[in-house]
Backbone bond lengths (Angstrom), bond angles and torsions (degrees), N, CA, C in turn:
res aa  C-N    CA-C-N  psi(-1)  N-CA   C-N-CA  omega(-1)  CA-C   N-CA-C  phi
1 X - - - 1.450 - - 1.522 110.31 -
2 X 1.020 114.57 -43.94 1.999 125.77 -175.74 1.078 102.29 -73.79
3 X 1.653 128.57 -36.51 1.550 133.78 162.11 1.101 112.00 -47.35
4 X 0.875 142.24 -72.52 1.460 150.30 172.37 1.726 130.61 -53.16
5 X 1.376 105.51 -21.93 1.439 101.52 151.43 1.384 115.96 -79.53
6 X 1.205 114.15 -33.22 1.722 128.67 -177.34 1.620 97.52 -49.00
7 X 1.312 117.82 -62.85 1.589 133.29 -164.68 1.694 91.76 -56.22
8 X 1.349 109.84 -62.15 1.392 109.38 -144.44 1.882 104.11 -76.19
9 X 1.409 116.64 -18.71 1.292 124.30 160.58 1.563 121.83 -61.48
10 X 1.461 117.75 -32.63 1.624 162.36 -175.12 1.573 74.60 -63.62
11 X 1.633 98.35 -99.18 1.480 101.02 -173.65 2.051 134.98 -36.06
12 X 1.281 96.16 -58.99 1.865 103.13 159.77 1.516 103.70 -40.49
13 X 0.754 132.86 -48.92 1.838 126.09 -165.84 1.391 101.95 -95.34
14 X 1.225 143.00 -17.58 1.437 132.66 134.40 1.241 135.43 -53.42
15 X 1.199 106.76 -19.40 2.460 111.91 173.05 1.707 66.07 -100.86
16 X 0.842 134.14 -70.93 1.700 97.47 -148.13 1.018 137.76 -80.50
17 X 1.725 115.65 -4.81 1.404 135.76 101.85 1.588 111.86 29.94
18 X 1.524 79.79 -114.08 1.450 116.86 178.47 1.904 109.01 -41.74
19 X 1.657 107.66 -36.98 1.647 95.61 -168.03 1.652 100.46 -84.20
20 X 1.602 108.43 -19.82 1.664 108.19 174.63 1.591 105.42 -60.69
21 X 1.484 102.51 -46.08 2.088 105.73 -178.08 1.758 101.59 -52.39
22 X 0.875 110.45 -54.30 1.321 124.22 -175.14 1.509 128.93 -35.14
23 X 1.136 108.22 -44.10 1.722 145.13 173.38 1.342 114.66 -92.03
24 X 1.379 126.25 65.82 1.216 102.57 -161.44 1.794 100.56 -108.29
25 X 1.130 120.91 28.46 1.315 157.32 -176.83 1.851 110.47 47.10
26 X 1.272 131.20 60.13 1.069 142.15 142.15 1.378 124.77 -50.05
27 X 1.524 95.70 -18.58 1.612 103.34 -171.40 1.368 115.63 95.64
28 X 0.904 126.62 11.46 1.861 141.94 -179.23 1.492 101.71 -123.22
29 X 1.207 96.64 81.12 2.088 106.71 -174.63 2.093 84.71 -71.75
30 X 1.396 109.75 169.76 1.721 101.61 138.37 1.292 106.28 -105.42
31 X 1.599 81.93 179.48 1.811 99.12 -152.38 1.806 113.51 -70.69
32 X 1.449 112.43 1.25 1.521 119.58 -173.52 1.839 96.74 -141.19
33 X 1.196 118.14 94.80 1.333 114.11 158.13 1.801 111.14 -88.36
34 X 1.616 104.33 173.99 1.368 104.16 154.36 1.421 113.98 172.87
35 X 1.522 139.84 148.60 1.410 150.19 -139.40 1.733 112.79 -127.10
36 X 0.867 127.75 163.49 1.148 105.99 155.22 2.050 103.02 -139.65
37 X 1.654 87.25 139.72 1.264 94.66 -172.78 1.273 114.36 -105.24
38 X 1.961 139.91 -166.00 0.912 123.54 146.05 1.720 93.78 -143.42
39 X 0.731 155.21 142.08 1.494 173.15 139.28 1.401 107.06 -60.97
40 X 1.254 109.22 103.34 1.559 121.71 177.60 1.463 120.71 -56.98
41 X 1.912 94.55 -53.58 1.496 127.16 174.62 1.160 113.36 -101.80
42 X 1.559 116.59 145.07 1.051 106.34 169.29 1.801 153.16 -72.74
43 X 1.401 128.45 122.35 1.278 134.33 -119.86 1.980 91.94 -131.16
44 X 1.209 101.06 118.45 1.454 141.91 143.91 1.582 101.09 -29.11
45 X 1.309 144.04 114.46 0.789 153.22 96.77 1.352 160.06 -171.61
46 X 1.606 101.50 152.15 1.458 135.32 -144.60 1.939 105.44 66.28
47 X 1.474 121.15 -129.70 1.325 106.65 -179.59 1.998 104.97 -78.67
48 X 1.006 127.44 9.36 1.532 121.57 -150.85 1.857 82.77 -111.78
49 X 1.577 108.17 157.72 1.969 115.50 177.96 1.691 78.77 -138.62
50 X 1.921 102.78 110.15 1.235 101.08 164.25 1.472 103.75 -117.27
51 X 1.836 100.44 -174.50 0.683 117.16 -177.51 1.638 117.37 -161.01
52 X 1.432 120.67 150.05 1.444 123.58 -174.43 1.512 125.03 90.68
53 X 1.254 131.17 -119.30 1.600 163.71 -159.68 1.663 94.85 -90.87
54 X 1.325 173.73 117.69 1.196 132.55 76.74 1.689 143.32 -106.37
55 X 1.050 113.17 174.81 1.850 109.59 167.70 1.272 101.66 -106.99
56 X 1.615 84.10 141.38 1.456 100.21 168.98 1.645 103.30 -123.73
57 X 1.428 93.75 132.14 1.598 119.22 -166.71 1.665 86.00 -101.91
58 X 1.302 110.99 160.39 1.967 117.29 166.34 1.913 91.07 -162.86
59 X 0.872 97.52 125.45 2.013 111.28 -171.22 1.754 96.95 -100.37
60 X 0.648 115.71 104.64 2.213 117.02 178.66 1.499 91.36 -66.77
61 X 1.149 126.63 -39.99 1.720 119.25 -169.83 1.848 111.20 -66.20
62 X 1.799 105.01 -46.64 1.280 97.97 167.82 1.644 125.65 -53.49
63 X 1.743 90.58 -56.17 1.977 88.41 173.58 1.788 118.20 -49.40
64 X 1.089 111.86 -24.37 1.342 115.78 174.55 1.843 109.71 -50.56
65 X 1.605 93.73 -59.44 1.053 103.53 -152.49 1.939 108.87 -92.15
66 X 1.654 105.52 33.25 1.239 110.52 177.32 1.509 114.94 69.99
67 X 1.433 125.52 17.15 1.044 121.97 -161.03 1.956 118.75 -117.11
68 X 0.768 164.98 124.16 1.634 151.16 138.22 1.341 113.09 41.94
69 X 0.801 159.23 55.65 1.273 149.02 -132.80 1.432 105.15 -131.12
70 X 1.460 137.49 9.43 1.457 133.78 176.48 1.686 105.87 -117.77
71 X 1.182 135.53 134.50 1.428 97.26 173.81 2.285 82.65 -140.91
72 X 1.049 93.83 175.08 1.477 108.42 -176.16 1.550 116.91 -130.46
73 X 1.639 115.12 117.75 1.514 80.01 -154.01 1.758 81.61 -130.96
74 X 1.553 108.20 159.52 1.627 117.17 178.59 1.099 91.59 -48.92
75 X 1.448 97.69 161.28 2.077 110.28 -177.33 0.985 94.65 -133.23
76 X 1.638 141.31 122.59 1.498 125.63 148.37 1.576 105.49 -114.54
77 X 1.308 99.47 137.03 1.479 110.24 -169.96 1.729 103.88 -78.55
78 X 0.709 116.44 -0.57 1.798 116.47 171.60 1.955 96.44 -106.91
79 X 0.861 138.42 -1.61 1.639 130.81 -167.03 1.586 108.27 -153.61
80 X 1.181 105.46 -24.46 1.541 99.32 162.87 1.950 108.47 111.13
81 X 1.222 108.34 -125.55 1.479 119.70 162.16 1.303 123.49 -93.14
82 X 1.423 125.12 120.66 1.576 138.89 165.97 1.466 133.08 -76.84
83 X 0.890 128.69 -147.02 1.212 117.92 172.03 1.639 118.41 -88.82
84 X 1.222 97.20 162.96 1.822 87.72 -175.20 1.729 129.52 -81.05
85 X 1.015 123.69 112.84 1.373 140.38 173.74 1.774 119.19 -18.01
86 X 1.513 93.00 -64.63 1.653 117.28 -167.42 1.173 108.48 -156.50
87 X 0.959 141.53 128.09 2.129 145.59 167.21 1.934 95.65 -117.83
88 X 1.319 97.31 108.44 1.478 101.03 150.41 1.642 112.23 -137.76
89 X 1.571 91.49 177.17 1.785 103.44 -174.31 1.909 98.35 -79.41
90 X 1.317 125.98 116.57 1.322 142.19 179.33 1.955 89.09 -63.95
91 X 1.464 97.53 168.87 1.254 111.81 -168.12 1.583 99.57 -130.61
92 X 1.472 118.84 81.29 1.462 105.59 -165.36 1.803 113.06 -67.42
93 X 1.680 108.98 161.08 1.440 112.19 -175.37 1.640 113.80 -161.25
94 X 1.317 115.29 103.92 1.701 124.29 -165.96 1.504 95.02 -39.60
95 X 1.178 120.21 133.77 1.993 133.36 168.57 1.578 98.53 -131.18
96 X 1.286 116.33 176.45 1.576 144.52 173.95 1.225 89.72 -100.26
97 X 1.665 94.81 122.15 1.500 107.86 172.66 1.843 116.35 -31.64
98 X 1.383 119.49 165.49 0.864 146.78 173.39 1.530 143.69 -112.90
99 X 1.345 129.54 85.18 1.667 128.32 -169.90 1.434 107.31 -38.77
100 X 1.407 125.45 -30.00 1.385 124.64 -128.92 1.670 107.82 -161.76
101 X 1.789 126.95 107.90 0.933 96.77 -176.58 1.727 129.67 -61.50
102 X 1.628 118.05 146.30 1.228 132.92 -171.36 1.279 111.52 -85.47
103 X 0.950 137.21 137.93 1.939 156.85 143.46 0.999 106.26 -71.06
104 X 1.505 147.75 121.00 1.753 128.46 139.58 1.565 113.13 -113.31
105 X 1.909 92.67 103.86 1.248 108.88 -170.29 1.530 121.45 -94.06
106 X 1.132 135.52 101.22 1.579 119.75 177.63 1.280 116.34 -99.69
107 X 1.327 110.85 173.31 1.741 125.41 178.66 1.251 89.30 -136.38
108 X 1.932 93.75 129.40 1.623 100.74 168.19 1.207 116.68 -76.37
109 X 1.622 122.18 -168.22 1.029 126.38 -165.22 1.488 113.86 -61.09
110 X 1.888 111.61 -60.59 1.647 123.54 149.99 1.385 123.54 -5.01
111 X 1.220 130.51 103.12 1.765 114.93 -159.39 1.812 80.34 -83.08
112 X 1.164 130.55 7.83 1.371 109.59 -164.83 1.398 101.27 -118.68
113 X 1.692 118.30 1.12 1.346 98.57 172.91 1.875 112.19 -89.25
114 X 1.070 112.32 -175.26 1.365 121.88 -179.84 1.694 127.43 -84.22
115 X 1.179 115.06 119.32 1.156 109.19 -164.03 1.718 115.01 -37.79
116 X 1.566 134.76 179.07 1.055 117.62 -178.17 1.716 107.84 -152.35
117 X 1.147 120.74 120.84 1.044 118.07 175.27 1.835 123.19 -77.92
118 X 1.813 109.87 120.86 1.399 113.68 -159.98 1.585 103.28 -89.87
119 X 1.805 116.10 -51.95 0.767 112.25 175.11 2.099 114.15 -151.11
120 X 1.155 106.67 160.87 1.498 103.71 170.66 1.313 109.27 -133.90
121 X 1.869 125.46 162.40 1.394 157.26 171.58 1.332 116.17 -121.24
122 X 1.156 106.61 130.28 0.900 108.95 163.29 2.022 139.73 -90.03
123 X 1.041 108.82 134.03 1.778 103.02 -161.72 1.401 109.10 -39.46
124 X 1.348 130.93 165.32 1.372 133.46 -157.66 1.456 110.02 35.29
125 X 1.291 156.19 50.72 1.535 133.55 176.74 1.388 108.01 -148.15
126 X 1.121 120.95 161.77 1.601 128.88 -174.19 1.223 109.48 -86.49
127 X 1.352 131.13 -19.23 1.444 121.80 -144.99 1.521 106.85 -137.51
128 X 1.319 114.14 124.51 1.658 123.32 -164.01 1.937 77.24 -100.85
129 X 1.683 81.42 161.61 1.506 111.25 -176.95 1.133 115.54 -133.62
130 X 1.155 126.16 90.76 1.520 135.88 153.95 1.478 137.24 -26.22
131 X 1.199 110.74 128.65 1.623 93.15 -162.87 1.784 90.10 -127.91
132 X 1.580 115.00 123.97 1.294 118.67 -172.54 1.641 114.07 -54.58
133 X 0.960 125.31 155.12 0.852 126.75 164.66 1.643 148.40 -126.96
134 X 1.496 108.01 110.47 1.337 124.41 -153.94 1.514 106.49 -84.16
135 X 1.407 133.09 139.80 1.339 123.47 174.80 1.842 87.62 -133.28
């Protein structure tokens, strides 16, 4: 059983690995990145308040094509990707590359509302992604 989380953690950090090699920020992202996060606290974003395990997928061909193009999906580290969380249209914005994928998390003024995620990058890439924001 511990073998097999070992492997399959082994494996996750090899695709993302490979999607960090991938990005090595020339400015030529490919057309499907994606991260995997976990949200300690619970996190604001777009209309969805998550929390825990997820991937975040972003497709360059959908944003191309005017379409949904970010989506956030349950993560279970024994099964992989779940169903999807939230899909909205990202808000692209030129940044200085990145070692490490980025979070940009704020808390409004309200100490009682929920933190909120504005935008994320992905490691190696030029281009931060905006995530609308619904209150």
């Amino acid at each position: 059983m511990r073998s097999r989380l070992i492997l399959g953690v082994f494996i996750l950090m090899a695709v993302l690995g490979a999607g960090a090699v991938a990005t090595s920020g020339d400015g030529v992202a490919p057309a499907k990145q994606w991260a995997a996060v976990n949200f300690i606290n619970a996190v604001k974003v777009g209309p969805a308040t998550l929390m825990g395990p997820y991937l975040i997928v972003h497709d360059a061909d959908k944003m191309a094509r005017g379409e949904p193009c970010t989506t956030f999906y349950r993560f279970d580290p024994k099964k992989g990707p779940q169903e999807a969380a939230v899909t909205f249209m990202c808000i692209p914005a030129l940044r200085k590359v990145v070692d490490r994928t980025t979070l940009t998390i704020v808390s409004w003024l309200n100490p009682n509302d929920v933190q909120t995620l504005t935008e994320f990058q992905f490691a190696g890439d030029t281009e931060g992604h905006g995530v609308p924001i619904s209150r």
